[in-house]
C-alpha positions as CSV (number, residue, x, y, z in Angstrom):
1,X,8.2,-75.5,-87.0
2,X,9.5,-72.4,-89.2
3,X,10.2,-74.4,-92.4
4,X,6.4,-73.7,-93.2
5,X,6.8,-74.6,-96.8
6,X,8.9,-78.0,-95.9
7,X,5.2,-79.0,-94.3
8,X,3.1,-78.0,-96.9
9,X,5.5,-80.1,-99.7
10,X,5.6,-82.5,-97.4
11,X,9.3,-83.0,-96.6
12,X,10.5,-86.2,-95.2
13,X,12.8,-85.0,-92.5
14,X,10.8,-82.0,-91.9
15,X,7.8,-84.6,-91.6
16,X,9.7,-86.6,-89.3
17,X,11.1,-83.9,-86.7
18,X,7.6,-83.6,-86.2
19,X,6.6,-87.2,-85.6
20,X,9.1,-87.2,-83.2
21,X,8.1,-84.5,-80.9
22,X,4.6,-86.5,-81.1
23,X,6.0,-89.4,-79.9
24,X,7.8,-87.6,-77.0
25,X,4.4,-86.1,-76.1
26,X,6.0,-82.3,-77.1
27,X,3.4,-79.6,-78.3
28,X,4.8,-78.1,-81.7
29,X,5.0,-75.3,-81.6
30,X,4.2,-72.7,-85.6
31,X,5.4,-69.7,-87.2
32,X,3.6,-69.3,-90.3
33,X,3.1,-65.8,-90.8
34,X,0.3,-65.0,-93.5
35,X,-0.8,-68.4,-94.1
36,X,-4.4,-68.4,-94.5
37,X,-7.2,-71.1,-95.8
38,X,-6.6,-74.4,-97.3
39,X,-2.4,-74.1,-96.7
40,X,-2.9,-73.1,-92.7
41,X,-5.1,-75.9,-92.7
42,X,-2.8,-78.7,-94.3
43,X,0.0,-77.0,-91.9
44,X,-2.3,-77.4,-88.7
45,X,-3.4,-80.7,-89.5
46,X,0.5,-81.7,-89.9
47,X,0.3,-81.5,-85.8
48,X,1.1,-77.9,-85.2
49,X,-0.9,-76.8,-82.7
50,X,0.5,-72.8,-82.1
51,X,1.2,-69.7,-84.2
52,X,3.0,-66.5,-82.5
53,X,3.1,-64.9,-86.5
54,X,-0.3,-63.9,-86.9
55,X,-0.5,-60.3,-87.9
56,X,-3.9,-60.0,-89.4
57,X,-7.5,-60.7,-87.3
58,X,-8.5,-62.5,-90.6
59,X,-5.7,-64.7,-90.6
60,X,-5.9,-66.0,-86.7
61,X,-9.4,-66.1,-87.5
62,X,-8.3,-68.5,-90.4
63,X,-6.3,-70.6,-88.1
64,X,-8.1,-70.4,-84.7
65,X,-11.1,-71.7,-87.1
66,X,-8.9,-75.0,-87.8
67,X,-8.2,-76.0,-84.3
68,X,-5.0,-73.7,-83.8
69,X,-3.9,-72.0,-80.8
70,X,-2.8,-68.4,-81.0
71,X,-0.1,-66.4,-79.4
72,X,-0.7,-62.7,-79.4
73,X,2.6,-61.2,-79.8
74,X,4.0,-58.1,-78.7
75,X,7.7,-57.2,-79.1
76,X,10.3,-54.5,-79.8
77,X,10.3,-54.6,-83.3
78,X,7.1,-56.9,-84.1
79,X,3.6,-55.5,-83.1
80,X,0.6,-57.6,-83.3
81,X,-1.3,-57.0,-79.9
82,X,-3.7,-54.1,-81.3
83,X,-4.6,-56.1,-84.5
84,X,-5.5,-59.8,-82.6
85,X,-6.7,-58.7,-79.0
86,X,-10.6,-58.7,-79.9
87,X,-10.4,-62.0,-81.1
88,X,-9.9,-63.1,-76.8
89,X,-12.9,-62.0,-76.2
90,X,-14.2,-65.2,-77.8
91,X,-11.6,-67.0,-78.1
92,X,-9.6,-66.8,-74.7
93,X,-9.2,-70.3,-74.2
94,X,-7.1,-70.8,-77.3
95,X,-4.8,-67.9,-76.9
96,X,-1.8,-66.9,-75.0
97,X,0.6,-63.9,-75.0
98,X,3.8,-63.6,-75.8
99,X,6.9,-61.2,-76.5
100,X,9.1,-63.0,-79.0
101,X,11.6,-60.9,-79.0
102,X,12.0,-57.8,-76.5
103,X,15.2,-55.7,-76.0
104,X,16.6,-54.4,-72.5
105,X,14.8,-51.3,-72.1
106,X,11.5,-52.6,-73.2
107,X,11.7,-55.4,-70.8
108,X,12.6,-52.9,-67.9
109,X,8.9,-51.3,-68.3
110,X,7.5,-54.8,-68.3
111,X,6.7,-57.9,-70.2
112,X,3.3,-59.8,-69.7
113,X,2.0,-58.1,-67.4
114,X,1.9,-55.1,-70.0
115,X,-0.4,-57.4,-71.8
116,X,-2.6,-58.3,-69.5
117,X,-3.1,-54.1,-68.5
118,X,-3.6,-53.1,-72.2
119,X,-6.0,-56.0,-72.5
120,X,-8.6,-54.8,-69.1
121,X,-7.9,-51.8,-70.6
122,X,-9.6,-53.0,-74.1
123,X,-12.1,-54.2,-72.0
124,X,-11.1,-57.8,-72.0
125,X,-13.3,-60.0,-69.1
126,X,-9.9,-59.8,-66.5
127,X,-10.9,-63.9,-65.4
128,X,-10.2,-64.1,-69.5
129,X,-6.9,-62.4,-69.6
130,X,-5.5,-64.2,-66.5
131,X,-6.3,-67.7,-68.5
132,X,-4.8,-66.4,-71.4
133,X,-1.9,-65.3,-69.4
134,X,-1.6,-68.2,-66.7
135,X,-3.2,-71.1,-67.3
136,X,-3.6,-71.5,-71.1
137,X,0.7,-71.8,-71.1
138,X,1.0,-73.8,-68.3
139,X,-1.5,-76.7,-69.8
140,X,-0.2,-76.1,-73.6
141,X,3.2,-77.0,-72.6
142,X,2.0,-79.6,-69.9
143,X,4.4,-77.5,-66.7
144,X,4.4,-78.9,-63.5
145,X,4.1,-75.1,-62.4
146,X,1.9,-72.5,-61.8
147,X,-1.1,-73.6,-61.0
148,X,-1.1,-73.7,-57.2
149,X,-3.0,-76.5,-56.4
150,X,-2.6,-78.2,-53.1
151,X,0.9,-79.6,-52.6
152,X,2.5,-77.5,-55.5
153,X,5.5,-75.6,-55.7
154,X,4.3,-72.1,-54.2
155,X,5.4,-69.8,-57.6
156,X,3.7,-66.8,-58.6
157,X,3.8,-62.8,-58.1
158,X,2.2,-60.2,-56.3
159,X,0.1,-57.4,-58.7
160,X,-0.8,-54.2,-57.0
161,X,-4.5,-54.4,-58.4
162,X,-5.8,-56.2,-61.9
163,X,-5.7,-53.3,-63.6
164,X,-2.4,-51.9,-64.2
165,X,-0.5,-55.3,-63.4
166,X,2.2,-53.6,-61.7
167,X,3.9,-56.8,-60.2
168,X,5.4,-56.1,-56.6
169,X,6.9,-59.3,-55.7
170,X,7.5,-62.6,-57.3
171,X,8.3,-66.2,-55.4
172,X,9.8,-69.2,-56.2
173,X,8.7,-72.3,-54.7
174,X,7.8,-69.9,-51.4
175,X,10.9,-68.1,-51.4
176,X,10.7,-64.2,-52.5
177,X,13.2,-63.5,-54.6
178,X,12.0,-60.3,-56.6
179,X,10.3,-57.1,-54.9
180,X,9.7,-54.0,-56.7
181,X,12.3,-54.4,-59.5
182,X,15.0,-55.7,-57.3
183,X,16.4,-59.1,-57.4
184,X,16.8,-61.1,-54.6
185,X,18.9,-64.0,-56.4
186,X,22.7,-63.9,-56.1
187,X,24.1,-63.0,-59.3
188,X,26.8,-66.5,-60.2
189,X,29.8,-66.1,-62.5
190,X,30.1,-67.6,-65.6
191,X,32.5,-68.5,-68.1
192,X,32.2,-67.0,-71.7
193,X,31.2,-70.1,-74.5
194,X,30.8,-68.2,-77.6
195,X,31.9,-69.5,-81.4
196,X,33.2,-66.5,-83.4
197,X,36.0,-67.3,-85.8
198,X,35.5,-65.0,-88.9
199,X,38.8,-62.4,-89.5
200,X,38.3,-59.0,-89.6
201,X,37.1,-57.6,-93.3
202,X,38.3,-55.2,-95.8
203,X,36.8,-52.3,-97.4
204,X,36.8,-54.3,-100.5
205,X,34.6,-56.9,-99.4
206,X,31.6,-54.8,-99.0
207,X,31.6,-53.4,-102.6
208,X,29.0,-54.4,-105.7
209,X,30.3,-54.4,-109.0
210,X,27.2,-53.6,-111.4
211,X,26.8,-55.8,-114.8
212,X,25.6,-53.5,-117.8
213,X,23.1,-55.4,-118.5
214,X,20.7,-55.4,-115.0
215,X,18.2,-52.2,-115.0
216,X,16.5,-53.3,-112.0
217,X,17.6,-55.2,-108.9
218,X,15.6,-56.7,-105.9
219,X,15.6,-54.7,-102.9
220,X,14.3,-55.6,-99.1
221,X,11.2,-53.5,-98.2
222,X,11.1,-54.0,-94.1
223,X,8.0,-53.6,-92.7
224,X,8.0,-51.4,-89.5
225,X,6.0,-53.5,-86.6
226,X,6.5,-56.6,-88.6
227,X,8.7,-59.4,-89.6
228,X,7.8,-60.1,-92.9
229,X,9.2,-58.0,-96.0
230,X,8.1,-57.1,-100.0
231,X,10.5,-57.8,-102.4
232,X,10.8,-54.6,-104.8
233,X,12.2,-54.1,-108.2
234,X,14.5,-51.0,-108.3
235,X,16.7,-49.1,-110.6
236,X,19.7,-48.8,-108.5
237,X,22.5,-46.2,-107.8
238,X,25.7,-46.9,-109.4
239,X,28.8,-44.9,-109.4
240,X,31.7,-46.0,-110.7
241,X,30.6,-49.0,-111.7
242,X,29.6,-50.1,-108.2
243,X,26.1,-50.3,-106.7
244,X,25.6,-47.8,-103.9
245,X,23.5,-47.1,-101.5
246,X,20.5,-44.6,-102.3
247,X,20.2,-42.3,-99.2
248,X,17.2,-39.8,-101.2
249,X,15.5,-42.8,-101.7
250,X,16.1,-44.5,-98.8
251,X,17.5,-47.7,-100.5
252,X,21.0,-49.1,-98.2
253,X,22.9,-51.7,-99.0
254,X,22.5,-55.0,-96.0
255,X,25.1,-57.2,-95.8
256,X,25.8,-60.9,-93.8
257,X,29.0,-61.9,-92.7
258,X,29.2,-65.4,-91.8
259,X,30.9,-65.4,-88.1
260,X,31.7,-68.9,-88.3
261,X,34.3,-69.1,-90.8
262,X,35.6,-66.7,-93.4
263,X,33.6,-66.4,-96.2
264,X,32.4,-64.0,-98.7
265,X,30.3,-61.1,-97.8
266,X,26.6,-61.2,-98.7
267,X,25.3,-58.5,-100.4
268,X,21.7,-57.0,-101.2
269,X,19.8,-53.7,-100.6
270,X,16.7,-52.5,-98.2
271,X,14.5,-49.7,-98.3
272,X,12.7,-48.4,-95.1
273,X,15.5,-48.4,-92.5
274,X,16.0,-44.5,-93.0
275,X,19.7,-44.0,-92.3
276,X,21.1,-41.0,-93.7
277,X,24.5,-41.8,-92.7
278,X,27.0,-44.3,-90.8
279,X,26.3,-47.8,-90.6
280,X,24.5,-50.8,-87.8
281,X,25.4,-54.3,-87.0
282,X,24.0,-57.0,-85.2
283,X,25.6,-60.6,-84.0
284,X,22.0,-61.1,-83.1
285,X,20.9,-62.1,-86.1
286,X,18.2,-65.4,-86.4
287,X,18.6,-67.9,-86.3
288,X,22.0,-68.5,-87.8
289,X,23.1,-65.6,-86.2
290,X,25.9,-64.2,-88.3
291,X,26.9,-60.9,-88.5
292,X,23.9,-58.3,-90.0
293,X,24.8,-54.7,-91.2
294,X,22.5,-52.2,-92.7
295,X,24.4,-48.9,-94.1
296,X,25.0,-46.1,-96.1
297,X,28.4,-46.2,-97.2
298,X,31.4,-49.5,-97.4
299,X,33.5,-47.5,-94.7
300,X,30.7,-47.6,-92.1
301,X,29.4,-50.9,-92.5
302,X,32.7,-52.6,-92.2
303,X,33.7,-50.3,-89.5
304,X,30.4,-51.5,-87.7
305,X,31.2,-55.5,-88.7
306,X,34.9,-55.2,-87.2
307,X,33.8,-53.5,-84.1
308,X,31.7,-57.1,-83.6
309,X,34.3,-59.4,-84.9
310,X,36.5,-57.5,-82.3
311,X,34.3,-58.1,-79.4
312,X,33.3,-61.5,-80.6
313,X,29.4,-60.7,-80.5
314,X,27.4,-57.2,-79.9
315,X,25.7,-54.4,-81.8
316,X,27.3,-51.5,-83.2
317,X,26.9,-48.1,-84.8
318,X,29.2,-46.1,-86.4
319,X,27.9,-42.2,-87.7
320,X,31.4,-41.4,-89.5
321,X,32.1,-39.2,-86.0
322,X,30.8,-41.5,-83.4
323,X,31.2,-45.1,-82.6
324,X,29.5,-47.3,-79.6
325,X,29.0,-51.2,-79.3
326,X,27.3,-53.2,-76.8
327,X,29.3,-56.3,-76.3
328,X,27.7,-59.5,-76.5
329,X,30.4,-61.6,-75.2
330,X,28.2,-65.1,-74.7
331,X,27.2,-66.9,-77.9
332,X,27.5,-63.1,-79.5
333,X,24.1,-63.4,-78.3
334,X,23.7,-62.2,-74.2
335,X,25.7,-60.5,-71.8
336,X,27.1,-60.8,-68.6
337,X,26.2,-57.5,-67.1
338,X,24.1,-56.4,-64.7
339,X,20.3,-55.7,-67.1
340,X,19.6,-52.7,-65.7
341,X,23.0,-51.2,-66.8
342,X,22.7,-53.3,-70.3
343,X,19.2,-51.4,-71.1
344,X,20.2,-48.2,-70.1
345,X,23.2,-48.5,-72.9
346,X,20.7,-49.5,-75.4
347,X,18.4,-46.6,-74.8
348,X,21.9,-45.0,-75.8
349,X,22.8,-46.5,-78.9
350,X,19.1,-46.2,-80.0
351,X,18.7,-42.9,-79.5
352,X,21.8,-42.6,-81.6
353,X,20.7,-44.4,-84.4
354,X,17.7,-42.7,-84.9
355,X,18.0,-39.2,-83.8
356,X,21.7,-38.6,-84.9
357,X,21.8,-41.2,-88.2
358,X,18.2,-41.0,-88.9
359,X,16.4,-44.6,-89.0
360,X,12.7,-43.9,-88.9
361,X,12.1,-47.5,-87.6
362,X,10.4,-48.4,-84.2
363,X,13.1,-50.7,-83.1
364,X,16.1,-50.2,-86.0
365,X,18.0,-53.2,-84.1
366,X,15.3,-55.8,-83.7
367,X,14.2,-55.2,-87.1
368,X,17.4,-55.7,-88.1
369,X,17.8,-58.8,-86.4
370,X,15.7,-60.5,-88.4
371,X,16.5,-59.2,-91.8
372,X,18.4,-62.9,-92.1
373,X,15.7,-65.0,-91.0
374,X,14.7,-67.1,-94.4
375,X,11.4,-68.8,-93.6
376,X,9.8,-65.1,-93.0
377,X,8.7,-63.8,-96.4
378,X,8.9,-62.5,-98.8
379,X,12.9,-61.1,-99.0
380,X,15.7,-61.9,-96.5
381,X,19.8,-62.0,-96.6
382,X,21.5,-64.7,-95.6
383,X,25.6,-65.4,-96.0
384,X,24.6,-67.9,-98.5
385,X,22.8,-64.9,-100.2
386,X,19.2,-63.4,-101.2
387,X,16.9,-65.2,-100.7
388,X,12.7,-65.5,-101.7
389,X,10.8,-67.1,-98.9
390,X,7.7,-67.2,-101.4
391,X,9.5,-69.4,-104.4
392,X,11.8,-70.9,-101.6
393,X,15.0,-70.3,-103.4
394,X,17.9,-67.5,-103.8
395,X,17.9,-65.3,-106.2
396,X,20.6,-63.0,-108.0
């Protein structure tokens, strides 16, 4: 339940998708990043039972305290592992861990199991990490998996020791279809379903006229390791009676495209993503998923959006000398190819983002990704426009 603020006003149908995963006997799961005291409990008590959006020990404390189960997450671009993990000393049969989101060459290096390592190494109880990593999921969510009790499915993996977690086989219902990093399973063709039907833009599209009248605007501050964002007052740049991007004070104009159907171009500015020149986009973009594009000048960033329109899904980067796009070919969201060869062109395309166009961020895609997600506070783009998680409305 992401429409955190649809619970606390109780809103009927937001009230009612939540009755109804009662009465189907489904766990709901939260994301409710920040809420603390009186408003986490009125959220919890609605029948939300998880939260993966802590990012303060105070705040899981706030909602573990109220009955709540928490998810420690660790993923590309959102970091919470080192801020909750003390908490599972105590609290290990409440929490779980997760990854949210994790790109190609993190995933390569490991997932859970990382987790579990860093959490020994913290000096965790181990017979506490394995329930927070094993069995607390499995009876949350009520599988029919995992557990290997008499006269179950035999799943599980092989760990060299439980220490580092290295995992050297995994089987599925007896059968060994992983060892050592190398897949067992048949890969299966596919057909491509994807829904991409926006034109390719123009130059124009991607400009901001500036009123007379506005000395400051609102500006994105993005948060490296986190989802959330401040909302800033600016001056901005203008030349020629256009708002431009600020590349000494690190201030670039975003934009959303909706992919769906052709629309106008959304328009806003961000501080933090560290670009000193060209321009990244994203089809990965939650949970709408249009196009997202974060750059420093109108001919990049609709360079970088046609390069996605013209593969119907990927991300891109433009530098004004260089170009390269991973295609995303299903839903704009996934690939067909072979993961291996998918992360290694990442680690590419990172690299070139940040040491040859200068982001300082962790994870400049991932962080981009969700620069459109609404119900994360406090400032996010969509292609409806800005908008302000805290007053739950757009603003100019």
């Amino acid at each position: 339940m992401m429409n955190f603020p649809g619970v606390l006003f109780n809103d009927n149908e937001v009230m009612q998708k939540i009755a109804v995963a009662h009465e189907l006997g489904k766990p709901v799961d939260g994301h409710a990043p920040g809420l603390r005291s009186d408003d986490a409990k009125k959220y919890i008590d609605a029948g939300i039972s998880t939260d993966h959006e802590c990012f303060t020990k105070e705040e899981a404390s706030d909602k573990l305290g109220f009955g709540m189960k928490i998810l420690i997450r660790e993923g590309s671009a959102a970091k919470n592992f080192d801020a909750l993990i003390d908490l599972m000393h105590e609290h290990y049969e409440r929490m779980m861990f997760c990854s949210d989101d994790k790109h190609p060459d993190s995933l390569e290096l490991g997932h859970i199991n990382q987790l579990c390592a860093r959490a020994v190494a913290k000096g965790i109880d181990v017979y506490k990490v394995l329930q927070a990593a094993c069995i607390n999921p499995i009876a949350h969510y009520r599988l029919d998996v995992g557990l290997l009790r008499t006269g179950d499915a035999a799943d599980f993996i092989v760990v060299k020791d439980l220490k580092e977690f290295l995992v050297e086989k995994t089987f599925i219902n007896g059968q060994l279809v992983a060892q050592n990093g190398i897949t067992q399973i048949a890969s299966q063709p596919t057909s491509i379903i994807n829904n991409f039907n926006c034109s390719p833009k123009r130059l124009e599209q991607f400009e901001i006229e500036s009123p007379a009248e506005i000395s400051t605007i609102p500006v994105i501050e993005v948060l490296d390791g986190q989802l959330i964002t401040n909302k800033l007052m600016l001056t901005p740049k203008i030349e020629n009676g256009f708002y431009v991007s600020d590349t000494e004070n690190d201030v670039l104009k975003i934009v959303v495209v909706n992919r769906y159907v052709d629309a106008p171009v959304a328009k806003a500015f961000i501080k933090n993503f560290g670009l000193k020149k060209g321009a990244i986009a994203s089809s990965v973009a939650h949970d709408s998923h249009n196009i997202v594009a974060v750059g420093v000048d109108d001919v990049s960033l609709c360079e970088a959006v046609n390069m996605i329109i013209k593969e119907q899904g990927g991300i891109s980067a433009v530098d004004g000398t260089h170009k390269m796009i991973i295609p995303l070919p299903v839903a704009g969201l996934m690939t067909t190819e072979d993961g291996y060869k998918v992360a290694a062109a990442y680690t590419t395309i990172d690299k070139m983002v940040k040491e040859e166009m200068g982001s300082t961020l962790g994870s400049p895609f991932m962080s981009l990704s969700f620069m459109a997600l609404l119900v994360i506070p406090e400032l996010k783009l969509s292609d409806k426009g800005l908008f302000d998680g805290k007053s739950f409305r757009f603003v100019d």
